[in-house]
N, CA, C and O of each residue as an XYZ file, in Angstrom:
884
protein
N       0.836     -1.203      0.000
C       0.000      0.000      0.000
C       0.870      1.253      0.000
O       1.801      1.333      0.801
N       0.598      2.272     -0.898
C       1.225      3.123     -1.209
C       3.130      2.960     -0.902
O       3.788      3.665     -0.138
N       3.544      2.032     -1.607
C       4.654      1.968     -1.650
C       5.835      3.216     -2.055
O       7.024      3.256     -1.739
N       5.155      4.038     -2.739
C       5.817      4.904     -3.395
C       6.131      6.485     -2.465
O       6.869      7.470     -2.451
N       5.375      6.072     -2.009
C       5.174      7.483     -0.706
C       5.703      6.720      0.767
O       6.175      7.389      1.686
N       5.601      5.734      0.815
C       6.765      4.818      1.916
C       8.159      5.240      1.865
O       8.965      5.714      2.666
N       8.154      4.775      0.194
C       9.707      5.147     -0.265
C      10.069      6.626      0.343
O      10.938      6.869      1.180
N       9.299      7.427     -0.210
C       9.727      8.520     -0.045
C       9.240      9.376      1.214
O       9.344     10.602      1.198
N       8.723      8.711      2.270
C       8.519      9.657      3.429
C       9.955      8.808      4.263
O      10.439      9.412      5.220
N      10.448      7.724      3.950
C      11.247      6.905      4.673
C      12.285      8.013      4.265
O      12.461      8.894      5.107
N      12.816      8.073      3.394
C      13.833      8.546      2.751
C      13.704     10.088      3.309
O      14.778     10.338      3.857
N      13.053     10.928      3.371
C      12.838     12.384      3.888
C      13.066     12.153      6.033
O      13.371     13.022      6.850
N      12.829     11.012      6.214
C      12.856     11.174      7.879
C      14.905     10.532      7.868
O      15.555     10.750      8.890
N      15.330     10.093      7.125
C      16.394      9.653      6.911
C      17.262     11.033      7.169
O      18.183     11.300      7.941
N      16.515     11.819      6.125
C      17.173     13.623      5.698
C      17.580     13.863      6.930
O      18.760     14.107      7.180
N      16.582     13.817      7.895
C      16.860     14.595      9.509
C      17.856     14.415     10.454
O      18.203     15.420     11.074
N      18.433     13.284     10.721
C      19.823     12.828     11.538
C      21.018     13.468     10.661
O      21.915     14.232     11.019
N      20.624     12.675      8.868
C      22.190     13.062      8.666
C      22.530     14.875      8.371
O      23.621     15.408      8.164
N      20.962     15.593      8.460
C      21.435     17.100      8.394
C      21.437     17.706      9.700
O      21.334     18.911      9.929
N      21.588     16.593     10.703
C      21.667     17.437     11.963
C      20.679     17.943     13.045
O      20.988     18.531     14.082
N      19.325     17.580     12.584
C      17.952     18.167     12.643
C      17.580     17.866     13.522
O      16.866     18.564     14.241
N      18.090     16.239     13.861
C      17.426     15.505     15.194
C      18.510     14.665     15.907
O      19.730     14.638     15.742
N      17.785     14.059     16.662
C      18.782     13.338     17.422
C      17.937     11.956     17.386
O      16.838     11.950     16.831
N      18.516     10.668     18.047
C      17.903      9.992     18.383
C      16.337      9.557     17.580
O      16.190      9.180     16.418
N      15.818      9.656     18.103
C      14.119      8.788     17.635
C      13.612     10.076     17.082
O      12.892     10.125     16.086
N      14.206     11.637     18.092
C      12.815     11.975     18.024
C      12.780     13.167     16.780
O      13.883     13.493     16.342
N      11.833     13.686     16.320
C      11.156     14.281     14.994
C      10.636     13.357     14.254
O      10.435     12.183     14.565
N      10.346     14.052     12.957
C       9.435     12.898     12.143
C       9.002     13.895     11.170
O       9.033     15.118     11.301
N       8.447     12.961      9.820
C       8.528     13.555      8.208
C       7.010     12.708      8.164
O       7.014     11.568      8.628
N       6.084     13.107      7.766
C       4.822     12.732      7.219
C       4.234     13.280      5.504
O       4.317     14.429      5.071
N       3.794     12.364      4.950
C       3.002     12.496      3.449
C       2.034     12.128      2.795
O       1.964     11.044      2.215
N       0.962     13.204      2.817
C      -0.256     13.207      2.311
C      -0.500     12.355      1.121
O       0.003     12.838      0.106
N      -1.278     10.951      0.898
C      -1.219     10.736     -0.194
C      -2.733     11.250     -1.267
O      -3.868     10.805     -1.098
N      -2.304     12.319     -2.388
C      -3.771     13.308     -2.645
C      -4.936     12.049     -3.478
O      -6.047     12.528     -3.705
N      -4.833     11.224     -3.719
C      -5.917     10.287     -4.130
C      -6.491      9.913     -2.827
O      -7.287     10.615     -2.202
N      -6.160      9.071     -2.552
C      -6.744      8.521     -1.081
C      -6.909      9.245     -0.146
O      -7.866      9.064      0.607
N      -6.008     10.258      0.049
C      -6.179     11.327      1.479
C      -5.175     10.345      2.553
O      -5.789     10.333      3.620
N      -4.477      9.899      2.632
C      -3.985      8.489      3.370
C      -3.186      9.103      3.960
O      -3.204     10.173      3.350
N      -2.360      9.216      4.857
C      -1.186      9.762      5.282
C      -0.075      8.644      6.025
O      -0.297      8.070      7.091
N       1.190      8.487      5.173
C       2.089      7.840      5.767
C       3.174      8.523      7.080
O       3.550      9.695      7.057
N       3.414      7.901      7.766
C       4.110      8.806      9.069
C       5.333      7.792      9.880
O       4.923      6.810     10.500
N       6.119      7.947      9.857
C       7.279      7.625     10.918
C       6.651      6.686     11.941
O       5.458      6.952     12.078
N       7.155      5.449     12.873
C       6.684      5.016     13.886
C       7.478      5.341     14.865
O       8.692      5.539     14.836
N       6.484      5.404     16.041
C       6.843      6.165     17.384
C       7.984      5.180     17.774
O       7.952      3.958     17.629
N       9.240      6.103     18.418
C      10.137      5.102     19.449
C      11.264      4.710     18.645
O      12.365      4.632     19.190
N      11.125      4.434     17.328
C      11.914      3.903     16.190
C      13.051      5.027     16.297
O      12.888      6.228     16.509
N      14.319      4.280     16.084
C      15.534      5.225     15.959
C      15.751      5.316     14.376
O      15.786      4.306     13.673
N      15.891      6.590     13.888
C      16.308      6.973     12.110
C      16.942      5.886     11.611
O      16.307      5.425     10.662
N      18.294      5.066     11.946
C      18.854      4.308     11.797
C      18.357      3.048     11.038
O      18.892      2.416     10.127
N      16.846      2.819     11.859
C      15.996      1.470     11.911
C      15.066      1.415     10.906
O      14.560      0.444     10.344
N      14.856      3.048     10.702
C      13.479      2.933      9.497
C      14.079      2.466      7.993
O      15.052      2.854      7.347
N      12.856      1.268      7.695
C      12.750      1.194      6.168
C      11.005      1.827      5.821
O      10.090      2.364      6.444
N      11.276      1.393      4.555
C       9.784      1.473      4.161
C       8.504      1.022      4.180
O       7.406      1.385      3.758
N       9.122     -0.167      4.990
C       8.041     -1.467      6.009
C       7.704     -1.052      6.676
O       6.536     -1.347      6.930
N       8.550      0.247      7.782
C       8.134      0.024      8.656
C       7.558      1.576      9.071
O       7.660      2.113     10.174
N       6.952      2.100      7.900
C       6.006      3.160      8.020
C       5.227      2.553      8.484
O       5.263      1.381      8.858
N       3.842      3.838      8.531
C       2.720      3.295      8.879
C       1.741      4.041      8.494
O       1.925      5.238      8.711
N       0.720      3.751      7.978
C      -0.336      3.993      7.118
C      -1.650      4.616      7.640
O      -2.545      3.846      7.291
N      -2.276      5.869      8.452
C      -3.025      6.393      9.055
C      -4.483      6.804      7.952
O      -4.078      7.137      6.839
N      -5.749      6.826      8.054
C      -6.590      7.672      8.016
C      -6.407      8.997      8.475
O      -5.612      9.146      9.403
N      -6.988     10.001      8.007
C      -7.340     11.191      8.227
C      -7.521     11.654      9.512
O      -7.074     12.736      9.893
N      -8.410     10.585     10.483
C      -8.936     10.461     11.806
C      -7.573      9.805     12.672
O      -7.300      9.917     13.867
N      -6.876      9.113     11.623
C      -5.564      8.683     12.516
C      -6.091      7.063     13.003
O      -5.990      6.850     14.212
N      -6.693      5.813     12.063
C      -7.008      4.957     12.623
C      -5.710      4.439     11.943
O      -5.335      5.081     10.962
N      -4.960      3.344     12.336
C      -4.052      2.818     11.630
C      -4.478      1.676     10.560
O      -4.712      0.516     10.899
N      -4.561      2.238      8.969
C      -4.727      1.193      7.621
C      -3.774      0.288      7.905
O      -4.154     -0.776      8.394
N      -2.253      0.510      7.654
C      -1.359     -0.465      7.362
C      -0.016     -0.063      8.148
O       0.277      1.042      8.606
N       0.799     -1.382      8.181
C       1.726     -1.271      9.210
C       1.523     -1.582     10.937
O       0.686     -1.255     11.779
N       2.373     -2.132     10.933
C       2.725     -2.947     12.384
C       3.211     -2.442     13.518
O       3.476     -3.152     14.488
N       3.393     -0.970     13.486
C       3.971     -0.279     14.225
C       2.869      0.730     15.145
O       1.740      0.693     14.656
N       2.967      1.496     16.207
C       2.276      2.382     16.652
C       2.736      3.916     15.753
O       3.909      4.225     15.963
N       2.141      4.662     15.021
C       2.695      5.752     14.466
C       3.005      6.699     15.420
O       2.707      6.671     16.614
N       3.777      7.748     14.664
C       4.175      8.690     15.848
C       3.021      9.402     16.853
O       1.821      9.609     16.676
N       4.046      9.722     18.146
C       2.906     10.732     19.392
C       2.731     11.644     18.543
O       1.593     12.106     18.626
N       3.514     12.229     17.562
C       2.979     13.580     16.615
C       1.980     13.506     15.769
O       1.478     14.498     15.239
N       1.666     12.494     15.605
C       0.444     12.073     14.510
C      -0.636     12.977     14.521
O      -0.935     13.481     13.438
N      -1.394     13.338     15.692
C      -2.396     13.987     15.875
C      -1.926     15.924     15.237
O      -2.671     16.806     14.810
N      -0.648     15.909     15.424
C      -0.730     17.004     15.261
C      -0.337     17.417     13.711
O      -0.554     18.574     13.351
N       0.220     16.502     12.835
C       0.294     16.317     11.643
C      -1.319     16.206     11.117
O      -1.914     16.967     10.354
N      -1.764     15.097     11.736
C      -3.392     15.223     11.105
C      -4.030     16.685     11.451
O      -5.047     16.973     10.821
N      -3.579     17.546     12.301
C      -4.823     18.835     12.553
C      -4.226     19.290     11.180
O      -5.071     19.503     10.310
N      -2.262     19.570     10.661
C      -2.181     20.450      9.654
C      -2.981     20.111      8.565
O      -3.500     21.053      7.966
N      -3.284     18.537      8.022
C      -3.561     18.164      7.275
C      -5.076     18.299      6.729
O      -5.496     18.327      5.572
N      -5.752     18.375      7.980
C      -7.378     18.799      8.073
C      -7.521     20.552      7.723
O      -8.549     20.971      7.192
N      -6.826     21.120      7.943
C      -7.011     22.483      7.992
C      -6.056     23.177      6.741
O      -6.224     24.309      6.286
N      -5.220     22.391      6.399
C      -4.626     22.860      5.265
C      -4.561     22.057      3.844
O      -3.595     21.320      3.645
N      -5.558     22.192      2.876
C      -5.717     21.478      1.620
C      -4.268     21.452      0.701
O      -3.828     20.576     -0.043
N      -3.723     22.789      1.075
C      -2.610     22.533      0.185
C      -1.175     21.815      0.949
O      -0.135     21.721      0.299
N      -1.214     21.598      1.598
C       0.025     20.572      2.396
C      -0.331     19.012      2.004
O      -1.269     18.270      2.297
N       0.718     18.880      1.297
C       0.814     16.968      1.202
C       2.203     16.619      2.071
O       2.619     15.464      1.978
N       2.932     17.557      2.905
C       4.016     16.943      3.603
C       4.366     17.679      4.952
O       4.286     18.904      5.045
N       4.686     17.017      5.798
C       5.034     17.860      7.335
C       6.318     16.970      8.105
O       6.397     15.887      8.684
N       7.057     17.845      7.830
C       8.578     17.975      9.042
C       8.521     18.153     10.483
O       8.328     19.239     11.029
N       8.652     17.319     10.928
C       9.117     17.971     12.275
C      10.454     17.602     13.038
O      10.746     16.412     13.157
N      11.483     18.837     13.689
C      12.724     18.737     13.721
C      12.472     19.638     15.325
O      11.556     20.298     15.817
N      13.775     19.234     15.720
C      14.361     19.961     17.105
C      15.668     20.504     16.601
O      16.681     20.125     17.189
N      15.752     21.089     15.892
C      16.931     21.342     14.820
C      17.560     22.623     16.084
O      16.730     23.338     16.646
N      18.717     22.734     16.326
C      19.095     23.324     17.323
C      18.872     25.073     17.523
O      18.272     25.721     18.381
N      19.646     25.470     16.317
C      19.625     26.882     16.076
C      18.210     27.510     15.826
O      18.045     28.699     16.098
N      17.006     26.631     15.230
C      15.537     26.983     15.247
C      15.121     26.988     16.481
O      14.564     27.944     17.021
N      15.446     25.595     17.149
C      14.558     25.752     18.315
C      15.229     27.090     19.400
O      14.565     27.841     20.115
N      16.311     27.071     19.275
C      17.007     27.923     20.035
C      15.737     29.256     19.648
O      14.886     29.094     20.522
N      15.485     29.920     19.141
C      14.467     30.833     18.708
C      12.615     30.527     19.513
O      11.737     31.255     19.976
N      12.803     29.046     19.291
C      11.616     28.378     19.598
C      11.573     28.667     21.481
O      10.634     28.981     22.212
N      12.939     28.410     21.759
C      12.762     28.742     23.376
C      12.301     29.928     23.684
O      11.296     30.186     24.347
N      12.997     30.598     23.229
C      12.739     32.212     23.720
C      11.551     32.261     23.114
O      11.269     33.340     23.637
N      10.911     32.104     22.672
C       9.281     32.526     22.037
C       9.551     33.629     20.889
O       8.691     34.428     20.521
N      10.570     33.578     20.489
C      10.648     34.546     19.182
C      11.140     33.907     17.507
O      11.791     32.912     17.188
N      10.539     34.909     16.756
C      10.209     34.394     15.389
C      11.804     34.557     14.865
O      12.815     35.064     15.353
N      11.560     34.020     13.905
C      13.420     33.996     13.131
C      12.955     35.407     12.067
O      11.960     35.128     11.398
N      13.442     36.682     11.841
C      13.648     37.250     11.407
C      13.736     37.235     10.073
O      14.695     36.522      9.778
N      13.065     37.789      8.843
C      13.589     38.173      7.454
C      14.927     38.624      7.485
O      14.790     39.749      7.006
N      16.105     38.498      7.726
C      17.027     38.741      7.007
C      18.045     38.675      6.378
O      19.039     39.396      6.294
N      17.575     37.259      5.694
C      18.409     36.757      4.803
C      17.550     36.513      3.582
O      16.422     36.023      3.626
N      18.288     36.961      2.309
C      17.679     36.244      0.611
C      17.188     34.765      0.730
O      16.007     34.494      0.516
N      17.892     34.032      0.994
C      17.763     32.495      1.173
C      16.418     31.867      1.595
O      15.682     31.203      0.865
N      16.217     32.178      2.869
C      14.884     32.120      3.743
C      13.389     33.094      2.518
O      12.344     32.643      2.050
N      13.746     33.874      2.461
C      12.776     34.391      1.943
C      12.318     33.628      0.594
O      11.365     32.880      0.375
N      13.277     34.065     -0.158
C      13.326     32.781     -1.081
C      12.401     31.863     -1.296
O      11.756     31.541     -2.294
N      12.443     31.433     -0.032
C      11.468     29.783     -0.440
C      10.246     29.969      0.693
O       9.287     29.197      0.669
N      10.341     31.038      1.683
C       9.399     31.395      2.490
C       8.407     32.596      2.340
O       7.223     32.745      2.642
N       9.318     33.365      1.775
C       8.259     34.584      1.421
C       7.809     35.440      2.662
O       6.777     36.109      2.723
N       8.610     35.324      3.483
C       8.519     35.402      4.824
C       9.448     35.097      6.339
O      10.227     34.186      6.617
N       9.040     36.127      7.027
C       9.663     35.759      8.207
C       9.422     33.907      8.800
O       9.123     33.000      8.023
N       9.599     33.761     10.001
C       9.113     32.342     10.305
C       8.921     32.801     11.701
O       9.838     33.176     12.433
N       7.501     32.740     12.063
C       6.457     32.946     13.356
C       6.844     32.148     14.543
O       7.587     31.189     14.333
N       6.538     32.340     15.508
C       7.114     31.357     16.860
C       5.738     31.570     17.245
O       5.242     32.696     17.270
N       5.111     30.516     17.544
C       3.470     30.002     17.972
C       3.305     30.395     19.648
O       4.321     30.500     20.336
N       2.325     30.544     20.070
C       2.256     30.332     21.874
C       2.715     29.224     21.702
O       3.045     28.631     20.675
N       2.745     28.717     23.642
C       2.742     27.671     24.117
C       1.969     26.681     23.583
O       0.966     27.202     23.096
N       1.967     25.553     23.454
C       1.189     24.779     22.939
C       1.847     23.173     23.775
O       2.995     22.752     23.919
N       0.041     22.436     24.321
C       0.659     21.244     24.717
C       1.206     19.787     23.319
O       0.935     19.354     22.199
N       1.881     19.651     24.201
C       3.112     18.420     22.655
C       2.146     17.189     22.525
O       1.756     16.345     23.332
N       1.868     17.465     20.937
C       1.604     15.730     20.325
C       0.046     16.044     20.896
O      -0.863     15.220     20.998
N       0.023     16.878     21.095
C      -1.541     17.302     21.115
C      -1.985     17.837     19.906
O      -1.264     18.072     18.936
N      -3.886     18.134     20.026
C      -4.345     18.883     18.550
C      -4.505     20.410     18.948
O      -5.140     21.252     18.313
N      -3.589     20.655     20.484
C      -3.189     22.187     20.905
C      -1.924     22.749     19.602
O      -1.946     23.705     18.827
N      -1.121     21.882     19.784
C      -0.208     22.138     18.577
C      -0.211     22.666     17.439
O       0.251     23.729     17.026
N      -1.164     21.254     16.613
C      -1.589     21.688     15.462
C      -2.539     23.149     15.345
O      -2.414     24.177     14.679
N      -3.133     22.864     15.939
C      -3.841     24.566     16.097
C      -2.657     25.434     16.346
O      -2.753     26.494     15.728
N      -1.420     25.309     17.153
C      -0.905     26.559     17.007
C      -0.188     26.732     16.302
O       0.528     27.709     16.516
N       0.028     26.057     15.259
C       1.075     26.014     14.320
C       0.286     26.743     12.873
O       0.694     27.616     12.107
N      -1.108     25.895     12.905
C      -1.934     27.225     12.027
C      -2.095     28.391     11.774
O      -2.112     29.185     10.833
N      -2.253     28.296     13.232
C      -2.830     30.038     13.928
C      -1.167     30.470     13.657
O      -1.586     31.514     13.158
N       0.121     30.589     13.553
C       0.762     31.495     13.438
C       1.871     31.194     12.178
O       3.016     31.628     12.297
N       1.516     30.515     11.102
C       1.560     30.064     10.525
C       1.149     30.903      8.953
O       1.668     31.127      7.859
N      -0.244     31.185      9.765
C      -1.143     32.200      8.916
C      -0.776     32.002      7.455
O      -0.194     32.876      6.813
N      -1.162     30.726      6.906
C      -0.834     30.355      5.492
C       0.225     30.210      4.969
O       0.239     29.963      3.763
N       1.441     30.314      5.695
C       2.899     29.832      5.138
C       3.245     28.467      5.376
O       2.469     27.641      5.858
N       4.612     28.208      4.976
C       4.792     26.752      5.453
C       5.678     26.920      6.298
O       6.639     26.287      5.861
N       5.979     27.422      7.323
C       6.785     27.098      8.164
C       6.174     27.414     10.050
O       5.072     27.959      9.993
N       6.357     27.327     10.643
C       6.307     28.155     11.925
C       7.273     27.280     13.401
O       7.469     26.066     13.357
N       7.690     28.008     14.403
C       8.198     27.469     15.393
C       7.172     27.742     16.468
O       6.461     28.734     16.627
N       7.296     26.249     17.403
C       6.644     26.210     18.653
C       7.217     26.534     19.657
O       8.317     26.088     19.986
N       6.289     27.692     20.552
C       7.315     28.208     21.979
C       7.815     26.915     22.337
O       7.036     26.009     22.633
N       9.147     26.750     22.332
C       9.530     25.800     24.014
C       9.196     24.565     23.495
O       8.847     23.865     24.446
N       9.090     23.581     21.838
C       9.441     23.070     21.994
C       9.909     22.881     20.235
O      10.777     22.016     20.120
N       9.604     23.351     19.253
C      10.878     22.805     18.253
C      10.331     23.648     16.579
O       9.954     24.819     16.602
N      10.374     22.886     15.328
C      10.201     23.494     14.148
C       8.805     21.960     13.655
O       8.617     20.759     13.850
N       8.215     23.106     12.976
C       7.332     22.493     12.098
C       6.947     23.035     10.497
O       6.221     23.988     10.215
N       7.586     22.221      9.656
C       7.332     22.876      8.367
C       6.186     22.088      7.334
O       5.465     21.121      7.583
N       6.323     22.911      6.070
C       5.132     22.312      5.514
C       5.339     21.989      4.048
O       6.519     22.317      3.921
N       4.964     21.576      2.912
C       4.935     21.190      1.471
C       3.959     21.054      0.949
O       2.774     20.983      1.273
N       4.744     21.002     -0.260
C       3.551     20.296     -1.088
C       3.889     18.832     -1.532
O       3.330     18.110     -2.358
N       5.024     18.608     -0.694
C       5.341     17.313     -0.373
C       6.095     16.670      0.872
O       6.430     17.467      1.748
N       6.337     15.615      1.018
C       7.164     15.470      2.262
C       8.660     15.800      1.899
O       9.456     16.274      2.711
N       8.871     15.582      0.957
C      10.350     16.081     -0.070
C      10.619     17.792      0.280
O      11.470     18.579      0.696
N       9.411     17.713     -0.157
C       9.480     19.929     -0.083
C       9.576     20.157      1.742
O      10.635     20.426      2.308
N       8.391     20.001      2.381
C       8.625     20.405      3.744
C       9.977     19.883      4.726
O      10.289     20.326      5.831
N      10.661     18.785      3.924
C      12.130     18.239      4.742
C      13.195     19.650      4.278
O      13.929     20.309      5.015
N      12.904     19.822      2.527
C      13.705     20.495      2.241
C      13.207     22.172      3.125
O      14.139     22.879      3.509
N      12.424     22.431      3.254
C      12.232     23.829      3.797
C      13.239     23.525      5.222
O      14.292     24.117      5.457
N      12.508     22.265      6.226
C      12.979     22.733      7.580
C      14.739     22.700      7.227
O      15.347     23.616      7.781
N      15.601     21.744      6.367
C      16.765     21.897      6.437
C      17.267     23.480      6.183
O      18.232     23.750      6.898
N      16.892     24.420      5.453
C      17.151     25.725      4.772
C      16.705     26.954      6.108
O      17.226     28.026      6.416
N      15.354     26.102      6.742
C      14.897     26.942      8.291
C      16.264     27.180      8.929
O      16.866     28.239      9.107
N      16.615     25.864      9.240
C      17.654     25.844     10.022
C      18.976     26.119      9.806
O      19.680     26.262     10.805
N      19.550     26.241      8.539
C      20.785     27.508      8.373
C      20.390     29.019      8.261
O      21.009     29.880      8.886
N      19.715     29.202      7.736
C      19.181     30.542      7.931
C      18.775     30.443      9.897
O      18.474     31.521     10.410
N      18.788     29.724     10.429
C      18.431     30.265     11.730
C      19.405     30.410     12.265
O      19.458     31.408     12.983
N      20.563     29.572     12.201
C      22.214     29.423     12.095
C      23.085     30.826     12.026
O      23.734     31.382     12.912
N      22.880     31.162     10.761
C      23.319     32.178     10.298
C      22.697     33.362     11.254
O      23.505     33.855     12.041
N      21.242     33.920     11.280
C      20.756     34.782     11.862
C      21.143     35.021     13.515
O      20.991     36.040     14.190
N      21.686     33.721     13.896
C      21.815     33.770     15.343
C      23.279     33.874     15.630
O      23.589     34.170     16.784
N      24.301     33.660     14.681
C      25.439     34.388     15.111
C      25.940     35.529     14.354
O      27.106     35.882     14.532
N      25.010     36.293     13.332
C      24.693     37.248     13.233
C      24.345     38.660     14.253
O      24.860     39.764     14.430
N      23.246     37.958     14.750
C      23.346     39.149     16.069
C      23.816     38.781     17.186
O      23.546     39.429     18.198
N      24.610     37.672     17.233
C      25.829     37.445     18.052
C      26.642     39.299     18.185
O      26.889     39.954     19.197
N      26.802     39.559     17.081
C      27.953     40.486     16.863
C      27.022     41.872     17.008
O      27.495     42.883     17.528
N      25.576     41.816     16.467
C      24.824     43.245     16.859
C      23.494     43.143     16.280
O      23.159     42.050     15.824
N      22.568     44.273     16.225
C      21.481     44.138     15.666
C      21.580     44.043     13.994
O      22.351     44.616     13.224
N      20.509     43.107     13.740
C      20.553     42.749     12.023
C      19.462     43.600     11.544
O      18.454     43.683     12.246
N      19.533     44.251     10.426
C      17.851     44.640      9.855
C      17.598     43.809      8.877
O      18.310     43.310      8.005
N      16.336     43.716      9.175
C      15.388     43.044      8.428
C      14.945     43.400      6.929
O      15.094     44.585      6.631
N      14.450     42.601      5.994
C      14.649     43.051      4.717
C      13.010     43.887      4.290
O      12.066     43.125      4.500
N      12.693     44.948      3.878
C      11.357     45.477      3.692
C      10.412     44.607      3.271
O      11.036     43.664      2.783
N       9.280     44.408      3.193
C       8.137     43.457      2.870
C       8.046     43.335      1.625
O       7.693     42.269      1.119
N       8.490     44.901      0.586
C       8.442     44.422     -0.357
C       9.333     44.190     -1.223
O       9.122     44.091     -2.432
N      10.920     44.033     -0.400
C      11.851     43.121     -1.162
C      11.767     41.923     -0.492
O      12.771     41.290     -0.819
N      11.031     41.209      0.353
C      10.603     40.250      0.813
C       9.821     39.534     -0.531
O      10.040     38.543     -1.228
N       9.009     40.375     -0.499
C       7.808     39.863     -2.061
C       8.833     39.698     -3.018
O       8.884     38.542     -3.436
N       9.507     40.319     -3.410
C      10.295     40.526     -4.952
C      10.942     39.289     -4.692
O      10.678     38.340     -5.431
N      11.852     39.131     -3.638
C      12.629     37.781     -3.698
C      11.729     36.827     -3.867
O      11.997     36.166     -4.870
N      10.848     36.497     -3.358
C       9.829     35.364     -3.389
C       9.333     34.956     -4.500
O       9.210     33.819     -4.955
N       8.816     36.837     -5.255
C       8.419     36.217     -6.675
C       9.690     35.792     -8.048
O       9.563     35.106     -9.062
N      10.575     36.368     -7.629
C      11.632     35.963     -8.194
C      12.110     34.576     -8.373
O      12.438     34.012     -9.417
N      12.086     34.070     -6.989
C      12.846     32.710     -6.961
C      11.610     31.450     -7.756
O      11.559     30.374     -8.351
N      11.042     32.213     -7.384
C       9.981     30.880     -7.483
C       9.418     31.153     -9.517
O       8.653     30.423    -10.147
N      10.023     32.208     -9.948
C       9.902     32.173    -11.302
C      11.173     31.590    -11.640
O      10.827     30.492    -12.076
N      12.267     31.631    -11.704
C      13.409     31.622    -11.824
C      14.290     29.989    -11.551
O      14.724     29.333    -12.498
N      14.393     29.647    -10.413
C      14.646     28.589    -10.037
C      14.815     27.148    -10.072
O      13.907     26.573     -9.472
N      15.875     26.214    -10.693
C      15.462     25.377    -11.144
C      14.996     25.166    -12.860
O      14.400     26.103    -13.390
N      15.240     24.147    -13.522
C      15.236     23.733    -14.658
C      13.988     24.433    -15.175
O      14.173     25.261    -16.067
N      12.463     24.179    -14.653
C      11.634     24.742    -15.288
C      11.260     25.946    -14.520
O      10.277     26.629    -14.805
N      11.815     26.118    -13.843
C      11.083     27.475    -12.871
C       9.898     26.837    -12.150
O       9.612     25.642    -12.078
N       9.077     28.220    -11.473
C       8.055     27.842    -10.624
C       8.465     26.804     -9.292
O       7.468     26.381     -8.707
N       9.093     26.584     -9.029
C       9.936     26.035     -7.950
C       9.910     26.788     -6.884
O      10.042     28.009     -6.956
N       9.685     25.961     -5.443
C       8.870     26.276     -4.335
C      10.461     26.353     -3.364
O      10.754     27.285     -2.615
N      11.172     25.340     -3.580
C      12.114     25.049     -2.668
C      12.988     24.492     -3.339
O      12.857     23.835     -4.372
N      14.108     24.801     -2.630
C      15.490     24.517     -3.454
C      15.869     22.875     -3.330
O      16.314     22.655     -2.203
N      15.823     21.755     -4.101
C      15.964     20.713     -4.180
C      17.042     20.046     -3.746
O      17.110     18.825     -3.886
């Protein structure tokens, strides 16, 4: 059952250890499949190391488990709220990626000011309230400050990004997180300014004409 989106949500939660993103078991890469509505997701407890494509696991919408032998992730619920509330997401990241969350503690948003970020965000990246973990508190707050982009950070506890695939939202949170890198030993040294809204827009519409073999390109591959 959906072998092809196994392949490739396995392969996107793989992305996360070797770019640094996570540690251990925990984060996780989920993918909307748009015929069925099906969503494949990481299993809870499983170390990166361990996952194949067996050993996804195959959720309803409601989160009943179709296929697979595993318990899916504690994040599940909160992947299913993005998925209910956002038609255009077929993919969701989630990382404790250091230099993001570092932002995520303090309750503050990562700043426009870098080309890069904007680029593929079109935007700053929001830091949500508090929100309780692996709850559908989450997913709601990741909406709510989110406000139609794909990215946002949770106070106090990590990054959540978004796609139009699980491919695209791995690739956003990896790009979150040097741009958060960069921005944070940036004003290591002093205050940074931020780029105007509407060279914010220009980069955005730029890249995404421009980019890549055919253009129209969301995220840098």
């Amino acid at each position: 059952m959906l072998d092809a989106l196994k392949e490739e949500v396995c392969a996107q939660n793989h992305e996360l250890p070797a770019n640094g993103l996570v540690v251990g078991s925990g984060g996780n890469v989920s993918g909307r499949d748009p015929e069925t509505g099906l969503i494949v997701i990481k299993p809870s407890g499983v170390k990166f190391a361990k996952l194949t494509p067996d050993t996804m696991v195959v959720v309803d919408i409601d989160g009943k488990v179709i296929d697979g032998a595993r318990k899916p992730s504690v994040d599940t619920g909160v992947h299913l709220y993005i998925y209910k509330h956002r038609d255009d997401v077929r993919g969701v990241a989630h990382t404790h990626s250091p230099y993001a969350s570092s932002f995520a503690a303090r309750g503050e948003r990562i700043p426009a000011v870098l080309t890069p970020i904007t680029h593929i965000l079109g935007r700053d990246v929001p830091c949500s309230r508090y929100a309780t973990p692996g709850e559908v508190d989450t997913g709601a707050a990741i909406i709510e400050a989110a406000q139609g982009g794909y990215a946002a950070l949770v106070k106090a506890h990590g990054v959540f990004t978004m796609g139009a695939s699980a491919t695209e939202a791995t690739s956003i949170a990896m790009y979150l997180e040097e741009a958060a890198m960069t921005t944070h030993l940036a004003m290591l040294r002093g205050p940074v300014d931020e780029l105007p809204q509407e060279e914010i827009d220009r980069c955005f519409a730029w890249f995404r004409k421009n980019y890549g073999q055919s253009g129209q390109k969301k995220v840098a591959d």
